[in-house]
C-alpha positions as CSV (number, residue, x, y, z in Angstrom):
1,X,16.1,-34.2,-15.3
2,X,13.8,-34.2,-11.9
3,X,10.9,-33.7,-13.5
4,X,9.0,-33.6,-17.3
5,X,5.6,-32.0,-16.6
6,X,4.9,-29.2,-13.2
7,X,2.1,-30.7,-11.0
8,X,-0.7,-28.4,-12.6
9,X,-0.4,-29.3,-16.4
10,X,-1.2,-32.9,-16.7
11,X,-4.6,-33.8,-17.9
12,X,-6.4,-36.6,-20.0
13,X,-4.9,-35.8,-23.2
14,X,-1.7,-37.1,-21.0
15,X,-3.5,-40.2,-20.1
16,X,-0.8,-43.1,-21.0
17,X,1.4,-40.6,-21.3
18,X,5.1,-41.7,-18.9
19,X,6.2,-38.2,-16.9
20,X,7.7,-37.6,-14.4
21,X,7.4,-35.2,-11.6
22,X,8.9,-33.5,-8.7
23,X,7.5,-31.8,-5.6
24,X,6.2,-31.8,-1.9
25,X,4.2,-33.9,-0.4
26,X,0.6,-31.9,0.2
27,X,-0.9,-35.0,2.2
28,X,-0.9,-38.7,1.8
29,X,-4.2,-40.9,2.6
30,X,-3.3,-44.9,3.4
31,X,-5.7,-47.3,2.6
32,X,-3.4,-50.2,3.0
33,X,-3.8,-51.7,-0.4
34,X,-3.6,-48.3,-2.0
35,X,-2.1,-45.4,-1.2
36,X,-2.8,-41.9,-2.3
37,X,-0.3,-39.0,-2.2
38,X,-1.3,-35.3,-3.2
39,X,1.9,-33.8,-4.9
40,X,2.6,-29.8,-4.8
41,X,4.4,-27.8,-6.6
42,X,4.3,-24.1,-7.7
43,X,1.9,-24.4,-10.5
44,X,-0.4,-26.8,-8.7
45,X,-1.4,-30.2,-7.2
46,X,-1.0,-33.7,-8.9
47,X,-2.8,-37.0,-7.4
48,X,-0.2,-40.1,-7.1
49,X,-1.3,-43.5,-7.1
50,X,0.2,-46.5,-4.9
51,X,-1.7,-49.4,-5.8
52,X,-0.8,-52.7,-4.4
53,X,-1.5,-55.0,-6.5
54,X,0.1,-52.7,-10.0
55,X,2.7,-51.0,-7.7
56,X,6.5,-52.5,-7.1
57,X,6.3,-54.0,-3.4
58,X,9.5,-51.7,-2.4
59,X,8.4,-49.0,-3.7
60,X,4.6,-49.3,-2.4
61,X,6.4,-49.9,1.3
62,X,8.7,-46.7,0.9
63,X,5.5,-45.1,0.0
64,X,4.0,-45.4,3.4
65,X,6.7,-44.0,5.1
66,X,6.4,-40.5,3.2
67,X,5.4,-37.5,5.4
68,X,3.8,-34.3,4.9
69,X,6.3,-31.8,3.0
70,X,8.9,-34.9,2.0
71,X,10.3,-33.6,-1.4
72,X,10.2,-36.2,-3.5
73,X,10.5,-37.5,-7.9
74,X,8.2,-39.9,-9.3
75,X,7.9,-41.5,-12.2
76,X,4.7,-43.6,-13.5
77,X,1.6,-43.5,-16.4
78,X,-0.8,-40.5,-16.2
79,X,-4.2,-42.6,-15.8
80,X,-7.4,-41.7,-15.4
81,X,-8.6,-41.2,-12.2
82,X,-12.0,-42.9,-10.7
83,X,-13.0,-40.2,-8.8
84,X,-12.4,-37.2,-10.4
85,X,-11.7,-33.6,-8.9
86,X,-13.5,-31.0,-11.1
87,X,-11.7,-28.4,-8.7
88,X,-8.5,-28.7,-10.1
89,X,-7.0,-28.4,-13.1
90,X,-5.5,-32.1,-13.1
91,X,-9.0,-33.7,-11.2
92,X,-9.3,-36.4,-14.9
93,X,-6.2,-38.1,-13.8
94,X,-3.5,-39.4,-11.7
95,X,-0.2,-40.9,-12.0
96,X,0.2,-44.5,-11.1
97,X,3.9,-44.6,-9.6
98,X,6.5,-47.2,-11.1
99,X,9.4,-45.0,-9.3
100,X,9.5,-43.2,-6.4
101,X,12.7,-41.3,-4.6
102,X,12.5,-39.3,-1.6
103,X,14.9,-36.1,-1.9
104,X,14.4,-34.8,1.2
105,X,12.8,-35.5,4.4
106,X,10.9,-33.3,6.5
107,X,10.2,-32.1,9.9
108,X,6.0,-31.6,10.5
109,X,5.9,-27.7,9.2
110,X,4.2,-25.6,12.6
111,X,1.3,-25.2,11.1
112,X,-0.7,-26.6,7.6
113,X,0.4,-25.7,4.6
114,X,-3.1,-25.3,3.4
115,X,-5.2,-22.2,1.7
116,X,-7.0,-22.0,4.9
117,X,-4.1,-22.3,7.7
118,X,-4.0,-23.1,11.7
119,X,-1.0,-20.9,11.6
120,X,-1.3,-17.2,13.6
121,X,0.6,-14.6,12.0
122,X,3.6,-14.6,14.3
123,X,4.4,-18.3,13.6
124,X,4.1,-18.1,9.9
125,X,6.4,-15.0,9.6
126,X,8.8,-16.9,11.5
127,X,8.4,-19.6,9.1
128,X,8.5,-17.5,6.2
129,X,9.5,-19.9,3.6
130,X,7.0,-22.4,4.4
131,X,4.0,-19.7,4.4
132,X,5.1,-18.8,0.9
133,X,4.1,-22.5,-0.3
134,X,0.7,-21.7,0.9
135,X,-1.6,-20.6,-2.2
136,X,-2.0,-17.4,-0.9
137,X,0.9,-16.0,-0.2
138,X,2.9,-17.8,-3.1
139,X,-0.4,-16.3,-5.6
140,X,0.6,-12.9,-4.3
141,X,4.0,-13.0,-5.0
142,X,3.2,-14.4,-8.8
143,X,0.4,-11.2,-8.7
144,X,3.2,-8.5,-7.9
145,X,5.5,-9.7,-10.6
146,X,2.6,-9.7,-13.5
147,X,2.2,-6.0,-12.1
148,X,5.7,-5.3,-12.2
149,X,6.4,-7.1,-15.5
150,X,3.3,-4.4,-16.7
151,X,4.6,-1.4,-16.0
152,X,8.0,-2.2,-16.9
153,X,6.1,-2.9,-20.5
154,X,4.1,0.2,-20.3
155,X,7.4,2.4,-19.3
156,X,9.6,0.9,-21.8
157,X,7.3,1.2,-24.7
158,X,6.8,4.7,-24.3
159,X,10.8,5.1,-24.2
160,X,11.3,5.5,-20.2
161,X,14.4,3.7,-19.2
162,X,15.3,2.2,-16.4
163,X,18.6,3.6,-14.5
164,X,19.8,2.0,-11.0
165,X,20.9,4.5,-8.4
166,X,22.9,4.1,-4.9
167,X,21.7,2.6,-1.9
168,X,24.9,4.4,-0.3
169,X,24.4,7.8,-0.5
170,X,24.4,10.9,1.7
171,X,21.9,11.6,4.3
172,X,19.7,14.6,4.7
173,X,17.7,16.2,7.1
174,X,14.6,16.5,5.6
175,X,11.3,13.6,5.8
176,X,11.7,10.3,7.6
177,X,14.9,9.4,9.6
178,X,17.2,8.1,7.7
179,X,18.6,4.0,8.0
180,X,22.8,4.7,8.4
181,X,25.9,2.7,7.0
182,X,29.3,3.2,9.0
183,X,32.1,3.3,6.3
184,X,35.1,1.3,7.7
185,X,37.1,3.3,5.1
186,X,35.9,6.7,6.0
187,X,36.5,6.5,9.7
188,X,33.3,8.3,11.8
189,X,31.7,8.9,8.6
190,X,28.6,7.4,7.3
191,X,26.5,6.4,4.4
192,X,22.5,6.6,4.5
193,X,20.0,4.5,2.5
194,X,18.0,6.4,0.3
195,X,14.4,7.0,1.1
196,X,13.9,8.0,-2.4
197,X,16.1,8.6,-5.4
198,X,14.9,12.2,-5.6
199,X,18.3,13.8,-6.3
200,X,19.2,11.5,-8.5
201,X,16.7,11.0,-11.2
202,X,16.8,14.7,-11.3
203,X,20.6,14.5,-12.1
204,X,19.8,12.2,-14.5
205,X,17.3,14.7,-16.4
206,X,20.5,17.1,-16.1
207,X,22.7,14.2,-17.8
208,X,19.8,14.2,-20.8
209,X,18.2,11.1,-20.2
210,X,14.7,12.8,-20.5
211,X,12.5,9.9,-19.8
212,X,13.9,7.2,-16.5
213,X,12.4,4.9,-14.3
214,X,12.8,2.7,-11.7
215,X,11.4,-0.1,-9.9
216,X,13.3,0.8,-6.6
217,X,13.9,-0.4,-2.7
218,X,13.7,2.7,-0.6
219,X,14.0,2.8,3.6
220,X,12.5,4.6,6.0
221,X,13.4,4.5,9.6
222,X,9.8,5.7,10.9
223,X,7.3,3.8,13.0
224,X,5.4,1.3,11.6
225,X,1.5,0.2,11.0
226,X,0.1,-2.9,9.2
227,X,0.8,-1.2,6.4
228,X,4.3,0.4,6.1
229,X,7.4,-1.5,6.5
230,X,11.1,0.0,6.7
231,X,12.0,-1.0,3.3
232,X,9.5,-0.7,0.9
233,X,9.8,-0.4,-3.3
234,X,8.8,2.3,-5.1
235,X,7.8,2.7,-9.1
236,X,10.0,5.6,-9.4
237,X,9.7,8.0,-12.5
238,X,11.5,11.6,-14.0
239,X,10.9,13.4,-17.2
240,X,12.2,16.4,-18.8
241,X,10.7,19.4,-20.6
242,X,7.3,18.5,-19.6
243,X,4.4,20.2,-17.3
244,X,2.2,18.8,-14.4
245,X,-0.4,17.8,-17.1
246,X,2.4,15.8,-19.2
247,X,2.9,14.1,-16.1
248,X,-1.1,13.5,-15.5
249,X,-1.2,12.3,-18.7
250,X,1.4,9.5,-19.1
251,X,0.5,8.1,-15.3
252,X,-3.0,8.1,-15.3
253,X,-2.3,5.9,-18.4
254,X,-0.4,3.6,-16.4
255,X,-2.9,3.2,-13.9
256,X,-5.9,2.8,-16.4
257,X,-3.5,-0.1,-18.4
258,X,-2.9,-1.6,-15.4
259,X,-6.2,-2.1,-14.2
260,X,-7.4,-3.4,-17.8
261,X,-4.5,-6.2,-18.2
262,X,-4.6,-6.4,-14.6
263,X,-8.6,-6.7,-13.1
264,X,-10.3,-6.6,-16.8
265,X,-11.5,-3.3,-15.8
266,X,-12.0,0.3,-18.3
267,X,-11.6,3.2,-16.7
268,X,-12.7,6.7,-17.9
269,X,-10.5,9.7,-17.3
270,X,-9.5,10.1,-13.8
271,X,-11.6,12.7,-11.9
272,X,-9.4,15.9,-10.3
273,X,-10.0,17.4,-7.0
274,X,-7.8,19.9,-5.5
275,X,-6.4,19.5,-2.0
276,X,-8.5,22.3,-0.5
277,X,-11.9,21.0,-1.9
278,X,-10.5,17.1,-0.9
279,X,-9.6,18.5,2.8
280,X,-13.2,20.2,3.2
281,X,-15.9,17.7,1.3
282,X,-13.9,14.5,2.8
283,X,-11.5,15.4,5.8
284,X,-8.7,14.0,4.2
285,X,-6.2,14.3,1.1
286,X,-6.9,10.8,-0.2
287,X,-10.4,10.8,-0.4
288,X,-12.6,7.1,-0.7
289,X,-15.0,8.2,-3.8
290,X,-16.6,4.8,-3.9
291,X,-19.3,5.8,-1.9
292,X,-20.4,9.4,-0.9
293,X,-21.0,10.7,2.6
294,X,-19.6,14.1,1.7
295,X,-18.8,16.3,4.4
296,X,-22.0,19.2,4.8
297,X,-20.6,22.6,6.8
298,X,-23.3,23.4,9.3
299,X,-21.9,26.8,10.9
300,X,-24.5,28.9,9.1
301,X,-27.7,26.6,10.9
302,X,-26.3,25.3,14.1
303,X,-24.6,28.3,15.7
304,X,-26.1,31.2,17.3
305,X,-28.6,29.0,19.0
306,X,-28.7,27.9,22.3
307,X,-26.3,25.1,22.2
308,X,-22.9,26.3,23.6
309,X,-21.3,23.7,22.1
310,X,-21.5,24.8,18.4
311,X,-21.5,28.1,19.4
312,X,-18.0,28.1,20.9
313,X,-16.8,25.4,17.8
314,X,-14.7,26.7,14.8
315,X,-16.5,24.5,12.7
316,X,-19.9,22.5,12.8
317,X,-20.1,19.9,10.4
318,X,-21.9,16.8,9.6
319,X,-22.7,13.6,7.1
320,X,-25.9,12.0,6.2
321,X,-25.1,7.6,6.7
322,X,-27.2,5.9,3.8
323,X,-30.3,3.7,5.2
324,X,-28.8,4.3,8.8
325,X,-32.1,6.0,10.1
326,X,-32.7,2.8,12.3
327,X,-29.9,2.3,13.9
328,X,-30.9,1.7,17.4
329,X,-30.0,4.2,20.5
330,X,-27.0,0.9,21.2
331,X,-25.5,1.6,17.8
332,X,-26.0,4.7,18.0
333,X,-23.9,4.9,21.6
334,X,-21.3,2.5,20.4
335,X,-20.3,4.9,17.6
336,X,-20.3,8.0,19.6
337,X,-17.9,5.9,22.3
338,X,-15.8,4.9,18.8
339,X,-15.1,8.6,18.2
340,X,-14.2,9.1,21.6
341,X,-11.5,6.6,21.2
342,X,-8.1,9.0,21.8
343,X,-6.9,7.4,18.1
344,X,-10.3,9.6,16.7
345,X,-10.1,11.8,19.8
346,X,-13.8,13.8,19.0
347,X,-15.4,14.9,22.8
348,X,-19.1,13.4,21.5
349,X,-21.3,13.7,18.7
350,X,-24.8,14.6,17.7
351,X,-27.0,12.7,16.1
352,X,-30.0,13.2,13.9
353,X,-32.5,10.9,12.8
354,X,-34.2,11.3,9.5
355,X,-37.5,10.1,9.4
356,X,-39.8,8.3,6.7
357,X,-42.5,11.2,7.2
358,X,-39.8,14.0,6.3
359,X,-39.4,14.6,10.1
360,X,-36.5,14.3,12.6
361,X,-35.4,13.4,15.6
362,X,-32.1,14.4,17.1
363,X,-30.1,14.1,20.3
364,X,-30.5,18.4,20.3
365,X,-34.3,18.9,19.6
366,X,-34.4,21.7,22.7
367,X,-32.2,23.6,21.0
368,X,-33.7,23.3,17.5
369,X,-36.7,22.8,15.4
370,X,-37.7,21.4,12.4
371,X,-36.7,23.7,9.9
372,X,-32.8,24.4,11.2
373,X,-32.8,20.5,11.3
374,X,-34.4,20.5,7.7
375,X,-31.7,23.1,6.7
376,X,-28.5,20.7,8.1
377,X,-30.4,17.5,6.1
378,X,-30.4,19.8,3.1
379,X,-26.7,20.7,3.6
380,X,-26.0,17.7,3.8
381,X,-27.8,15.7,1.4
382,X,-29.8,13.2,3.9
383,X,-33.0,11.7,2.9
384,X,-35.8,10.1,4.6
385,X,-34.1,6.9,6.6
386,X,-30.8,8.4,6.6
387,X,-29.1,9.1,10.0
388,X,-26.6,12.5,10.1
389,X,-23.9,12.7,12.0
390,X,-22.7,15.7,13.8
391,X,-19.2,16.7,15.1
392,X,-17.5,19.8,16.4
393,X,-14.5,21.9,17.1
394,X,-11.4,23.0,15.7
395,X,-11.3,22.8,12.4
396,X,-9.0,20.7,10.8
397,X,-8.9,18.1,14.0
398,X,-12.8,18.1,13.6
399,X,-12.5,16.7,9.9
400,X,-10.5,14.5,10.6
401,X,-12.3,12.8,13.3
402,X,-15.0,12.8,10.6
403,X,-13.1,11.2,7.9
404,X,-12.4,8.9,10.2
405,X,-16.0,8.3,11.1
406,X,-17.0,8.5,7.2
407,X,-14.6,5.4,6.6
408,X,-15.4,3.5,9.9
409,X,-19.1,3.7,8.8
410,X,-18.4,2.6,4.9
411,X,-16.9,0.0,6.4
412,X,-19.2,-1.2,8.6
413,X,-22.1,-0.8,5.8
414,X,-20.5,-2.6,3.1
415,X,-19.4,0.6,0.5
416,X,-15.8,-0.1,0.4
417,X,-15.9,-3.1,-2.4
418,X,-12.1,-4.1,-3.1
419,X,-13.5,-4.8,-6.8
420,X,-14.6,-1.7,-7.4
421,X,-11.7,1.2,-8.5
422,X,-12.2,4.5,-8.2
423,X,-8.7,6.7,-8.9
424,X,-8.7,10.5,-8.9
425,X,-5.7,13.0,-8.8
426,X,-5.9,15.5,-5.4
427,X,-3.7,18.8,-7.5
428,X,-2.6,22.4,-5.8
429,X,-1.0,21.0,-2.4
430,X,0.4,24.0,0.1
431,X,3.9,24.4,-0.7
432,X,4.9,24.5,2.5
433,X,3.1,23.3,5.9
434,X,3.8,25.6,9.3
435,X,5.5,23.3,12.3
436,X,4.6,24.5,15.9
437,X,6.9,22.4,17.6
438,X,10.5,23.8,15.3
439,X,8.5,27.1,14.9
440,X,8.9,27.5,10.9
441,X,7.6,26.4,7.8
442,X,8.5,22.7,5.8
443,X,8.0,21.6,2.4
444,X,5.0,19.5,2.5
445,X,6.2,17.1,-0.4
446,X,10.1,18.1,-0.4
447,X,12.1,20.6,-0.8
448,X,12.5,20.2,-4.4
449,X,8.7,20.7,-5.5
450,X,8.6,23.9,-7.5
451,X,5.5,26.5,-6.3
452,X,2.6,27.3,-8.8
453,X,4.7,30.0,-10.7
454,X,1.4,32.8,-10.4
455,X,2.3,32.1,-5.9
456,X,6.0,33.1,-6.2
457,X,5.5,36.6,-5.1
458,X,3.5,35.0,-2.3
459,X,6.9,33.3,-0.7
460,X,7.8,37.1,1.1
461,X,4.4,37.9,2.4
462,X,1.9,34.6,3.1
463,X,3.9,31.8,2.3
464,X,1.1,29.3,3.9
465,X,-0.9,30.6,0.8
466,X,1.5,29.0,-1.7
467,X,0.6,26.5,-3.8
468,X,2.8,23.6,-5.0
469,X,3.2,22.6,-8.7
470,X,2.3,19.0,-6.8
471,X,-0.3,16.3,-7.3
472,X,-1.1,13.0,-5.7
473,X,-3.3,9.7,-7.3
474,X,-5.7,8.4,-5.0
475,X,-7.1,4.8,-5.4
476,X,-10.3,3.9,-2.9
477,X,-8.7,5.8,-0.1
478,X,-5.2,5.4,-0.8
479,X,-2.3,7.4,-1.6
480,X,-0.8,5.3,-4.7
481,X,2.0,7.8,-6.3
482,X,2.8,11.0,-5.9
483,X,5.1,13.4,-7.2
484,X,5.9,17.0,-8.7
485,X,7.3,19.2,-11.0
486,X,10.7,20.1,-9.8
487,X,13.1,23.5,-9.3
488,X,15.1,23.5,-11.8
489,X,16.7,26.5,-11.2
490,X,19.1,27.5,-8.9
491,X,17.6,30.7,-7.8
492,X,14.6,29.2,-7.3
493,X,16.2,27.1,-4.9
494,X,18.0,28.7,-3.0
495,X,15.2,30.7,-2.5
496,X,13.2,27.5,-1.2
497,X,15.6,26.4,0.9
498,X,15.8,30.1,2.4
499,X,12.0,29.7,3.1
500,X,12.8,26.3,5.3
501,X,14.9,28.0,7.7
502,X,18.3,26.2,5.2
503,X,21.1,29.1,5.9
504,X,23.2,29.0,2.8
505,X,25.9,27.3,4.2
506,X,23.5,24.5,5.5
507,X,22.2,24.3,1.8
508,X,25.7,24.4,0.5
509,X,26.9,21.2,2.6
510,X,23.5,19.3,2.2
511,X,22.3,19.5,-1.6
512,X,25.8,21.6,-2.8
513,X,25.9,18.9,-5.6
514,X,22.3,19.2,-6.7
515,X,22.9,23.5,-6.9
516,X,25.7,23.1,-9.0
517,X,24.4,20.7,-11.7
518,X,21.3,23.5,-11.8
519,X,23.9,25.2,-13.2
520,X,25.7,23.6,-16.2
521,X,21.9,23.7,-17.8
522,X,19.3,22.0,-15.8
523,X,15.9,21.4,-18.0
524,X,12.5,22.2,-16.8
525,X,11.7,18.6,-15.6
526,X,9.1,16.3,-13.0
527,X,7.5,13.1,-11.9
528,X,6.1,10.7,-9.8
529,X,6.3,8.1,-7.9
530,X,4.3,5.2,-7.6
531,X,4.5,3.0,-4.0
532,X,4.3,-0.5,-5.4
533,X,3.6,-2.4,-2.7
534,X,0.4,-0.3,-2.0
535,X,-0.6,-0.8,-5.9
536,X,-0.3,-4.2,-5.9
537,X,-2.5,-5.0,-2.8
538,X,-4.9,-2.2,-3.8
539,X,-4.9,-4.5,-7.0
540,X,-5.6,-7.5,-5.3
541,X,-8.5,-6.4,-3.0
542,X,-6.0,-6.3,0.3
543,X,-5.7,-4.1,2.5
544,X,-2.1,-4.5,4.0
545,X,1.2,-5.1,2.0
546,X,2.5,-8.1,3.9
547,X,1.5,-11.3,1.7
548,X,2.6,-9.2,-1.6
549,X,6.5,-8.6,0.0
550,X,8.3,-11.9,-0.2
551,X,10.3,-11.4,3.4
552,X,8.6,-8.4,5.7
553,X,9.3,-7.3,8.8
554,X,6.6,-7.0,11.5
555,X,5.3,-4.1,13.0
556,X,8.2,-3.4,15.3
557,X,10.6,-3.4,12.2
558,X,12.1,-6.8,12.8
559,X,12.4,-9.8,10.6
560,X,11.7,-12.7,13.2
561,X,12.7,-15.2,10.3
562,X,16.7,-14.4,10.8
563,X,16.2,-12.3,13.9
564,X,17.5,-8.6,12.2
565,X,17.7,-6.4,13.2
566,X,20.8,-7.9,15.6
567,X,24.0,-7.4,17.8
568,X,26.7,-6.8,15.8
569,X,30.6,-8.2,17.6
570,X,32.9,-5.9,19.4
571,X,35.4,-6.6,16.6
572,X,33.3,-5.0,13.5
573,X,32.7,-2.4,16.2
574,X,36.5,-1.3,16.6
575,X,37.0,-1.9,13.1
576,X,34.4,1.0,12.6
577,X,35.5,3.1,15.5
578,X,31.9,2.9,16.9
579,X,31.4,2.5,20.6
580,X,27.6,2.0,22.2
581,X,26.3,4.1,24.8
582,X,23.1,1.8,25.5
């Protein structure tokens, strides 16, 4: 065997004890009669001795020649050490080598292999396997199983079982473009990858398995930020005969056991908002909740006036910054240049400043005393040494250059602590958004999401005012899972897809399957979908994926590790009847 102990078990209970041991070479410091040598593994570091005077002369000489990442087997005593690490798990002791045989050599890595690199990001992706020795990135791997290994627990003792579906399925117009396979056997026909299993698991409830889930790869061909990537995993869920509030139930469970086993943390019953009251108080539908800044509408206080610009704005609206009241007129110009970024896109902002002596000072005092400035500090709820901030416009781009300004500002003042958890479920989405650009209406989660039965009737005279039997759990800002209760119906369907422009045909060659399994009994069914990635780095206080996906992609979609995506041989081209027009 290569080894009898990992490099993080051995302590002085071992001492005397004969092991041996099998790793990488962390860093070796020569004192020419002695000779240290810091072995790695997975589970941790162990100190080897190389003493001249105790050591075999061939041995101490091969010693010597060892360099940085050499994988190599030992075997010697477990001893105490002299000076002793208290920093490490093994610090009491050290192994004094009688044996020593390298395994494999090895080229100086491109940067240290150390908690604290001199690697940039680009060079360490490239070098993918050698960034994953690194304590961080190898931690974060063992963090997203322990979550994974969790929920599969949690799922499985409540009965939920877990089903694999295709990766070669068919494509559909709807969401994301989809990633396509050629089919060499179906000539000029082609396979997509799934972006979710959504038609499936809801086959599945038709087949009577009542209660599946999945720990699932899904693609996306969409561009990408810091944190999305083309092919990402969902913790995908169905159930049958159940209601949105089953479906609250059994999730928010999850999450709450999850951040118990997980962080240590209890959590009380998740707060609801509905989308309408998340869009207005916090500009977004995945409202931060950690901290407060709530969105105050100032319409009724700042208009009518004689400030054009809030008189010509569809909404005036503001937020009172904690302790910000002495910011100085530089911070106070740099944030109104931040929100005149074109990625915020405001045209300026107004600024008030809430004084110790219960007065103010603003950036619009000709246009307004004390007591309309009182009134917007009372809508909303500044207090002496606060600063509010004011923008304007249409509304929905106007709170979303606030939302943007609320987080900046959290941020920036500390309020967005990656150890504190605060989940809530955003309920009553619109069914449907309107699209200027096609000129019709789309299904804001899919086209599968069944409306709030009392808004049917709704569908033939404002179907903007429809509400979706949809909900969505937020975590400190971020979408974690969403999902739905489903059509299960037939009529119901084909009425949905009527409503997003689908002529029956279209529906017919697109989702013909999923219509005619509605009808051999379909049960009243929904669920969720959790995106993993997301809920593990949310977990670990990260805010991008990256260090919790073994192999990802950069932000141009390629893995610079092999070089994919790449040229594929004129050869497999013919073979699948494809010819490039580049």
């Amino acid at each position: 065997m290569y080894r009898s102990h990992n490099c993080g078990e051995l302590n002085a209970s071992h001492i005397n004890t004969e092991v041996t041991l099998a790793g990488w070479v962390q860093k070796s410091r020569d004192k020419g009669f002695m000779n240290w040598v810091d072995l790695r593994d997975r589970y941790g570091i162990t100190q080897l001795i190389f003493d001249e005077s105790r050591t075999e002369k061939t041995v101490f000489e091969l010693a010597k020649t060892l360099g940085r990442e050499f994988v190599i087997q030992v075997k010697g005593t477990v001893i105490e050490r002299e000076a002793k690490n208290k920093n490490i798990p093994t610090g009491e002791i050290e192994i004094l080598v009688s044996e020593l045989n390298i395994l494999n050599s090895a080229l100086t890595p491109p940067f240290t292999i150390e908690d604290e690199t001199d690697g940039g990001e680009d060079i360490r992706m490239k070098y993918r396997y050698l960034d994953i020795r690194r304590n961080p990135v190898k931690n974060s791997l063992l963090f997203r199983h322990k979550v994974a290994m969790e929920v599969r627990k949690y799922l499985s003792d409540l009965d939920f079982c877990e089903v694999e579906t295709p990766y070669l399925i068919k494509s559909t117009p709807e969401g994301a473009r989809d990633f396509v396979v050629p089919s060499r056997m179906n000539e000029g026909q082609f396979y997509a990858l799934p972006q979710s299993p959504q038609t499936f698991k809801q086959l599945l409830m038709v087949g009577g398995m009542d209660k599946y889930f999945q720990i699932v790869k899904c693609f996306r061909d969409e561009d990408l930020r810091a944190d999305r990537q083309p092919e990402f995993t969902q913790i995908d869920c169905e159930m049958a005969f159940v209601e949105q509030e089953d479906i609250l139930n059994i999730f928010e469970g999850l999450t709450r056991h999850l951040l118990k086993e997980i962080k240590g943390i209890e959590v009380d019953k998740f707060p609801r908002m509905t989308y309408e009251h998340a869009m207005k108080t916090y500009g977004n539908d995945k409202p931060d909740i950690r901290f407060g800044m709530e969105f105050g509408e100032l319409n009724e206080f700042a208009q009518h006036k004689e400030f054009p610009v809030f008189n010509a704005a569809e909404l005036v609206v503001g937020i009172a910054v904690p302790g910000a009241g002495n910011y100085t007129r530089k911070e106070i110009d740099a944030l109104i240049d931040w929100v005149k970024r074109p990625q915020v896109g405001a045209s300026g902002m107004v600024y008030v400043k809430c004084n110790e002596d219960g007065t103010f000072k603003s950036s619009v005092d000709k246009f307004y005393d004390q007591e309309d400035i009182a009134n917007w500090a009372k809508t909303t709820g500044a207090k002496a040494g606060d600063m509010i901030f004011v923008l304007s416009g249409p509304s929905n781009k106007t709170r979303a250059q606030l939302s943007a300004l609320r987080m900046e500002l959290a941020t920036r003042l500390g309020l967005r602590n990656p150890e504190v958890f605060a989940p809530l479920w955003v309920v009553d989405f619109p069914l449907l958004e309107f699209d200027e650009e096609s000129g019709r209406y789309h299904a804001m989660h899919h086209p599968f999401t069944s409306p709030k039965p009392e808004d049917i009737a709704l569908l033939e005279t404002k179907p903007g005012e429809v509400r979706a039997n949809a909900y969505d759990m937020v975590l400190n800002g971020n979408e974690i899972g969403g999902g739905s209760i489903r059509i299960h119906d037939k009529a119901t369907q084909q009425l949905m897809f009527k409503y997003l422009g689908f002529s029956e045909e279209e529906a017919k060659a697109q989702f013909g399957f999923l219509m005619d399994a509605f009808q051999f009994g379909a049960p009243p069914h929904g669920g969720l979908a959790f995106g993993l990635d997301r809920l593990v780095a949310i977990l670990g206080g990260q805010e991008t994926i990256r260090d919790f996906i073994a192999f990802p992609k950069n932000n141009s979609g390629r893995d610079v590790m092999i070089d994919a995506p790449s040229a594929i041989d004129n050869a497999q081209l013919n073979e699948l009847h494809i010819q490039l027009d580049l």
